[in-house]
DOZADO-932025 format. One record per residue (C-alpha): x, y, z. Coordinates in nm, 4 decimals, m for minus. Layout:
X, Y, Z;
...
//
This chain:
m1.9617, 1.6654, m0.1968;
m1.7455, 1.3229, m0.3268;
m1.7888, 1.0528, m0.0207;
m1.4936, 0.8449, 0.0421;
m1.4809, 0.5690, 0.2685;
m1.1667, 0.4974, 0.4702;
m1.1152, 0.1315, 0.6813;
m0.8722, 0.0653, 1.0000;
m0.9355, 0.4490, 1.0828;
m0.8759, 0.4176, 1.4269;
m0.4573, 0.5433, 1.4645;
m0.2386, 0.5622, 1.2060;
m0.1801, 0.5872, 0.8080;
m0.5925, 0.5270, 0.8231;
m0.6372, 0.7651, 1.1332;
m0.4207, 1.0203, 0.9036;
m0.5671, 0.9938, 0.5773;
m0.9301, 1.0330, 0.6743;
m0.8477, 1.3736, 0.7936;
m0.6554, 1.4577, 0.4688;
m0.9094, 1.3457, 0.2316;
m1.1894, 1.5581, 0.4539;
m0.9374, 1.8447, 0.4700;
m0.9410, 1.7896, 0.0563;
m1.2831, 1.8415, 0.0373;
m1.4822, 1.4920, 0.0763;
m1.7223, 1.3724, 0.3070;
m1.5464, 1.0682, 0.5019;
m1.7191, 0.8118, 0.6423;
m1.4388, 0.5961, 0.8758;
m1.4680, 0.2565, 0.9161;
m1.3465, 0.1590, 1.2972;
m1.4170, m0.2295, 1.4420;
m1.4141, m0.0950, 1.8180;
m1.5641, 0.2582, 1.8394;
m1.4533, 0.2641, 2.1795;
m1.0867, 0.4298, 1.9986;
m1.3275, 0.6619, 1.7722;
m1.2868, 0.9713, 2.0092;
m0.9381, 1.0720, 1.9412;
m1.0590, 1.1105, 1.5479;
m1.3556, 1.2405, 1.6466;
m1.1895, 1.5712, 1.8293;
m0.9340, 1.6053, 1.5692;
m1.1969, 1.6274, 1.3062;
m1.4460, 1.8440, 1.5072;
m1.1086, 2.0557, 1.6120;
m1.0937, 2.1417, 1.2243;
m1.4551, 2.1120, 1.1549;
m1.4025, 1.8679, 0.8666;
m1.6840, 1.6470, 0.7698;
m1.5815, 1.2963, 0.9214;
m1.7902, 1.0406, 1.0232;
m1.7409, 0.7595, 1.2465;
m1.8810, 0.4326, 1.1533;
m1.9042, 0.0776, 1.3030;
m1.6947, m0.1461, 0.9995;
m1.5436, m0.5032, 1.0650;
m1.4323, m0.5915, 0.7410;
m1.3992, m0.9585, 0.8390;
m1.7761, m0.9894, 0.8936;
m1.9910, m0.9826, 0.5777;
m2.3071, m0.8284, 0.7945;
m2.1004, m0.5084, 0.9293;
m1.9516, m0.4673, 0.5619;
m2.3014, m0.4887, 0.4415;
m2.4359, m0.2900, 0.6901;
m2.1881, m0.0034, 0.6521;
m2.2147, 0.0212, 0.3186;
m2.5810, 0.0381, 0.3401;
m2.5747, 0.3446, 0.5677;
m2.2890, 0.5313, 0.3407;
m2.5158, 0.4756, 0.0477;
m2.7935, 0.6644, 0.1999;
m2.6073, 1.0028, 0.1710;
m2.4883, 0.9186, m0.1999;
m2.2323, 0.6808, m0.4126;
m1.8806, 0.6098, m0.2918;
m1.6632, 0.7587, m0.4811;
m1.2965, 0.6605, m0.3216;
m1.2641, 0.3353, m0.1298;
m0.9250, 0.2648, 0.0752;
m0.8831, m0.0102, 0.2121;
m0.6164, 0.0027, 0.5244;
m0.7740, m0.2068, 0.7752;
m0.5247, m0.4473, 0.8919;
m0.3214, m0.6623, 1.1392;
0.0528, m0.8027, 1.1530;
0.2691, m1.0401, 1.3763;
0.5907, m1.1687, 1.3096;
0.6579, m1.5247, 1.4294;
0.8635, m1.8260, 1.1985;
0.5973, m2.0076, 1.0122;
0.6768, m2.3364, 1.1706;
0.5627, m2.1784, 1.5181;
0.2314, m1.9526, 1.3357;
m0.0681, m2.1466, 1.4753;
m0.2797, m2.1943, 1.1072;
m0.5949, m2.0209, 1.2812;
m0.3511, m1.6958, 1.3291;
m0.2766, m1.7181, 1.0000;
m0.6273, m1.7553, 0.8911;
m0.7051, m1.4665, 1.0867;
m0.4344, m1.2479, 0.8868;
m0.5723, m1.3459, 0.5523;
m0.9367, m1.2645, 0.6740;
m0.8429, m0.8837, 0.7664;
m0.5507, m0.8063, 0.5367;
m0.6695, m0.9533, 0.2313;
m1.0303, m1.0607, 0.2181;
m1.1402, m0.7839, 0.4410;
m1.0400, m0.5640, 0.1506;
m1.1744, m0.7866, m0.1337;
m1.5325, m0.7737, 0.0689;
m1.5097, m0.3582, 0.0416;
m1.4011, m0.3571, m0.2943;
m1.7373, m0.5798, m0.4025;
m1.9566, m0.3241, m0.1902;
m1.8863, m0.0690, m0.3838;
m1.7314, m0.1665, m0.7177;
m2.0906, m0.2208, m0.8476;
m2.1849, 0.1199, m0.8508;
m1.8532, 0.2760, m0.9764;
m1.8989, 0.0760, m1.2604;
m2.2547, 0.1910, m1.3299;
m2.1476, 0.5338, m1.3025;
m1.7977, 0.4838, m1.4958;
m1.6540, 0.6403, m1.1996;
m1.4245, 0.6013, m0.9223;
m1.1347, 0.5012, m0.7208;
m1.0193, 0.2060, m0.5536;
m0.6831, 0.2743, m0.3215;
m0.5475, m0.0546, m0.1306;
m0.2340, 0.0100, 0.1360;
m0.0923, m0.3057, 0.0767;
0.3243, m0.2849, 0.2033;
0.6592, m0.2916, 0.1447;
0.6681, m0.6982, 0.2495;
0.3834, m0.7045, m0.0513;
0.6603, m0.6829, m0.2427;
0.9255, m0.7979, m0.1093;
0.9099, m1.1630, 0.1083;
0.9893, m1.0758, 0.4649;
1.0954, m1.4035, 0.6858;
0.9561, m1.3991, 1.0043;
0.6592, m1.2126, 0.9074;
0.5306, m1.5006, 0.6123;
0.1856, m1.4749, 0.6713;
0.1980, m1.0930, 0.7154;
0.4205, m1.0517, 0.3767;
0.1895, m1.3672, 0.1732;
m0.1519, m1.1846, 0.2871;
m0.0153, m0.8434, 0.1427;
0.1170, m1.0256, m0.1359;
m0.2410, m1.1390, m0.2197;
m0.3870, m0.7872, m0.1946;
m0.1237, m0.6660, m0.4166;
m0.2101, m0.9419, m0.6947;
m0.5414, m0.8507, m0.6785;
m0.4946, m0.5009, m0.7154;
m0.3258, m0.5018, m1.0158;
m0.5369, m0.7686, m1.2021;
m0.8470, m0.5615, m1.1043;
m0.6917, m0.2677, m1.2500;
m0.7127, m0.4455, m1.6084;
m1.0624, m0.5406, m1.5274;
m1.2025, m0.2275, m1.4630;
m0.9952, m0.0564, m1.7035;
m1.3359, 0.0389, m1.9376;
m1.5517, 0.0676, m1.6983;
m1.3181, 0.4158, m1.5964;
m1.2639, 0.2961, m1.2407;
m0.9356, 0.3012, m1.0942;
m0.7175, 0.0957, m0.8756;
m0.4019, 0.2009, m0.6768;
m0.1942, m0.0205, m0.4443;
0.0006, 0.1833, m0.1887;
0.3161, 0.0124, m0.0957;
0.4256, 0.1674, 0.2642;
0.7435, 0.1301, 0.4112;
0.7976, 0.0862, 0.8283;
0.5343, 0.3291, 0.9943;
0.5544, 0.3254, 1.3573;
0.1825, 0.3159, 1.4246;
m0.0316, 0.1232, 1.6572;
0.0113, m0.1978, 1.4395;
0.3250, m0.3050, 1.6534;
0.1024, m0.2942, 1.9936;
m0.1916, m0.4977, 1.8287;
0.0092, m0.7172, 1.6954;
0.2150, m0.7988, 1.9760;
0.0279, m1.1056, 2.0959;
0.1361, m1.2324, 1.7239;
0.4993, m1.1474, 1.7739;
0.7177, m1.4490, 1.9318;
1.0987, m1.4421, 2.0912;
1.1990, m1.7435, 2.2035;
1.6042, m1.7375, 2.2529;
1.6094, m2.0774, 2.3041;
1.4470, m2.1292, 1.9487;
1.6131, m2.2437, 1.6410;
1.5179, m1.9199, 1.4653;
1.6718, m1.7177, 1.7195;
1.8669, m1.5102, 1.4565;
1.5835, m1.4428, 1.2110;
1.3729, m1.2925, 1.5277;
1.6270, m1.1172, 1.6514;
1.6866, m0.9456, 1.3368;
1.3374, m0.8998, 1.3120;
1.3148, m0.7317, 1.6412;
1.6052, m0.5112, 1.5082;
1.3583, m0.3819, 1.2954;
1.0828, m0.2644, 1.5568;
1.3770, m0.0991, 1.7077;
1.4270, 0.1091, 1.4261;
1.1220, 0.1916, 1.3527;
1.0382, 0.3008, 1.7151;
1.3566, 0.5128, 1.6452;
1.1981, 0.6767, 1.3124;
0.8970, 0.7910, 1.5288;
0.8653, 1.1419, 1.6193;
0.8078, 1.2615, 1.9527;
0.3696, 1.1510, 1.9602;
0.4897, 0.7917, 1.8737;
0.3799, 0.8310, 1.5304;
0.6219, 0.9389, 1.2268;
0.5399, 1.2656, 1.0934;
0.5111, 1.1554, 0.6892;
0.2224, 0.9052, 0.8316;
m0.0128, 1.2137, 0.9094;
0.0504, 1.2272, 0.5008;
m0.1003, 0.9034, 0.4173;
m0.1861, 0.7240, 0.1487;
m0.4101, 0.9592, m0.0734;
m0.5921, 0.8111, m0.3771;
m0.5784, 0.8501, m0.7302;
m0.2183, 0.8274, m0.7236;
m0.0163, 0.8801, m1.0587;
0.2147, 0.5751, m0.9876;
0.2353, 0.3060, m0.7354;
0.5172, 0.3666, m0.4763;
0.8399, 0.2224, m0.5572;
0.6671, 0.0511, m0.8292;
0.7869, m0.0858, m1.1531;
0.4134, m0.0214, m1.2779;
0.2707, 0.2876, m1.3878;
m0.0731, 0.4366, m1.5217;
m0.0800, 0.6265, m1.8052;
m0.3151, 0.8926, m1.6981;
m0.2239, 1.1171, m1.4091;
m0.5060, 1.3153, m1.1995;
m0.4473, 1.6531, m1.1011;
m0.2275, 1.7110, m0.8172;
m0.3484, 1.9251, m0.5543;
m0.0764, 1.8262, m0.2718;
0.3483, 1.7640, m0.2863;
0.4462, 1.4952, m0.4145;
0.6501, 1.3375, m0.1461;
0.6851, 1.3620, 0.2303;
0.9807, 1.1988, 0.4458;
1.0202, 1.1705, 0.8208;
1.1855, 1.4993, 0.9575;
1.5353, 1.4489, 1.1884;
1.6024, 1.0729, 1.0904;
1.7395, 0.8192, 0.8355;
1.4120, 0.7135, 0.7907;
1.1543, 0.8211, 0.5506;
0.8286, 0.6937, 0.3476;
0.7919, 0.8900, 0.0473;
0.4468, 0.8836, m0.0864;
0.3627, 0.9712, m0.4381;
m0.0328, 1.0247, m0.3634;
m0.2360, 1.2557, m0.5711;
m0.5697, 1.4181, m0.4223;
m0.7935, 1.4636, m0.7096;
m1.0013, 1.7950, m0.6601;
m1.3134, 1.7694, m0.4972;
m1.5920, 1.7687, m0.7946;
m1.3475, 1.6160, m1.0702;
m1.4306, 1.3023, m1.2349;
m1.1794, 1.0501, m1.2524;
m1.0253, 0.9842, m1.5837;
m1.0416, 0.6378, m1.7383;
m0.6846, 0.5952, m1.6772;
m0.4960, 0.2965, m1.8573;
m0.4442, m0.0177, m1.6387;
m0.1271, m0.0519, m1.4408;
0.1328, m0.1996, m1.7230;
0.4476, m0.2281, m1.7588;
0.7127, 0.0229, m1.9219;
0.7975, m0.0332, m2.3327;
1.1434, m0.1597, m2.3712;
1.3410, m0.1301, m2.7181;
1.5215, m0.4164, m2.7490;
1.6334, m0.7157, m2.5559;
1.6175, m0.7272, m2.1548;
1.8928, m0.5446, m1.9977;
2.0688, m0.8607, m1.8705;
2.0944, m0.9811, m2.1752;
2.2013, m0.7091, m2.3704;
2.4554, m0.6552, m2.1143;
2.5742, m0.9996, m2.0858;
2.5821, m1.0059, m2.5348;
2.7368, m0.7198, m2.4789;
3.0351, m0.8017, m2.2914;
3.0368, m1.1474, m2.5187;
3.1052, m0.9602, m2.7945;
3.3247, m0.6945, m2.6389;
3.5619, m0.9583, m2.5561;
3.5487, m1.1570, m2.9065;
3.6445, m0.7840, m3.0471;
3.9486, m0.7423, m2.8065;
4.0717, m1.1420, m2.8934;
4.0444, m1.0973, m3.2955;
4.2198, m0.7451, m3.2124;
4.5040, m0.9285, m3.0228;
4.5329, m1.2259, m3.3405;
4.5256, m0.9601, m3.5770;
4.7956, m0.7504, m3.3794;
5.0152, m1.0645, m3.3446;
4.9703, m1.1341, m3.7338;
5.0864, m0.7895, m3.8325;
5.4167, m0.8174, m3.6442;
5.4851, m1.1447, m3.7954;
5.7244, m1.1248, m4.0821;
5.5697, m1.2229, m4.4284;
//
């Protein structure tokens, strides 16, 4: 049986896709900071009887990482890591205290880059493997209000898709998961991280920001939790989500390929593929961009109107020229 590891398992898009990936066929191991919140996975997984265990795993301390890792390895070689451990908060960065935004980096971004180098030995040994980081929609797009949030899942992105060239022979893969709002317990933890001040200069930028939680609480079903997050982030998927990048060799599919929230304007499609328990993973192409024939588009439209309007000027001289009498 294939062992994947799973971080930040205790609610949400972690919580979710520890069950999936067991329900899939592989032996989780979850990585939770305070066990104290293991229980509710716990029942769900012994409800199903799907092989998920519960580990201690604080990804911002080198001797849990270490120590994690050393008990997975006694049952056999990871062979999917995803990394979804991680905190928010949404303040102006003139009013983030710098050890707050230390503390973001640690989790979101070097907590992941300390997984990765537990286990990226051994997949390359073995040629083998699969490397899935949840990074976000603000990894992509800079969110104000949230800049230490969006800049830590910025990193994690970058990294994810240089590492994807550097493994690229060694047949290990590397997929960044780009979610969009989830309603999951993230709000609540980060709350202490979360400012309003009315009397404050950014006023309008938290407001609108706080528009946003609203909405989200809106997209969540009826448990508090929106039902395409119980559909979370699977590895080996065949492109990244709303990405401009794409690998060249899809896995097998063994799930849809999409899931939106039910009832509600709001959705987050993932494009996850579950490779079959017992498959090796191909040595897919590095993330890269698409061929283009040609010049960019803006500048082949831009030449192209240019020239469109040169046409319709030497037209109008030529027109003139023909009525003129000889």
């Amino acid at each position: 049986m294939e062992i994947a590891v799973v971080t930040g398992t205790s609610t949400g898009i972690g919580f979710a896709t520890s069950l999936r990936l067991a329900r899939h066929g592989y032996r989780v191991f979850a990585g939770m900071r305070n066990l104290g919140k293991a229980e509710p996975l716990r029942a769900a997984a012994a409800e199903a009887r799907l092989p998920v265990e519960v580990i201690p795993l604080d990804v911002t301390s080198a001797p849990s990482v270490r120590r994690a890792f050393e008990t997975v390895a006694g049952h056999g070689p990871v062979d999917v890591l995803v990394n979804n451990a991680g905190i928010g908060g949404a303040t102006p960065l003139e009013l983030t205290p710098e050890d707050e935004h230390r503390r973001m980096f640690d989790t979101n971004y070097f907590g992941a880059i300390c997984c990765i180098q537990a286990v990226l030995p051994a997949m390359r040994e073995r040629r083998r493997g699969t490397i899935v980081n949840v990074t976000s929609i603000a990894g992509r797009v800079a969110t104000p209000n949230q800049i230490a949030y969006s800049a830590s899942k910025w990193a994690l992105e970058c990294a994810g898709e240089a590492l994807a060239h550097e493994v690229r022979r060694f047949g290990v893969r590397v997929v960044n998961v780009e979610p969009g709002v989830v309603m999951t317990s993230i709000f609540e933890n980060s709350a202490e991280a979360t400012r309003y001040d009315k009397t404050s200069p950014y006023q309008p930028i938290m407001r609108r920001n706080g528009k946003l939680r609203a909405t989200s609480t809106a997209c969540a079903g009826p448990s508090g939790r929106t039902q395409s997050a119980s559909r979370g982030a699977a590895p080996g998927s065949a492109t990244r989500t709303g990405s401009r990048w794409a690998t060249s060799s899809p896995i097998r599919s063994t799930t849809g390929a999409s899931s939106s929230t039910s009832g509600s304007g709001c959705s987050l499609t993932t494009r996850g593929r579950a490779p079959a328990p017992g498959t090796s993973i191909p040595r897919a192409s590095p993330c890269r961009r698409p061929e283009r024939a040609g010049p960019t588009r803006a500048c082949a439209g831009s030449g192209g109107r240019r020239r469109g309007r040169a046409r319709a000027r030497r037209a109008r001289r030529g027109s003139v020229r023909s009525r003129s009498p000889r």
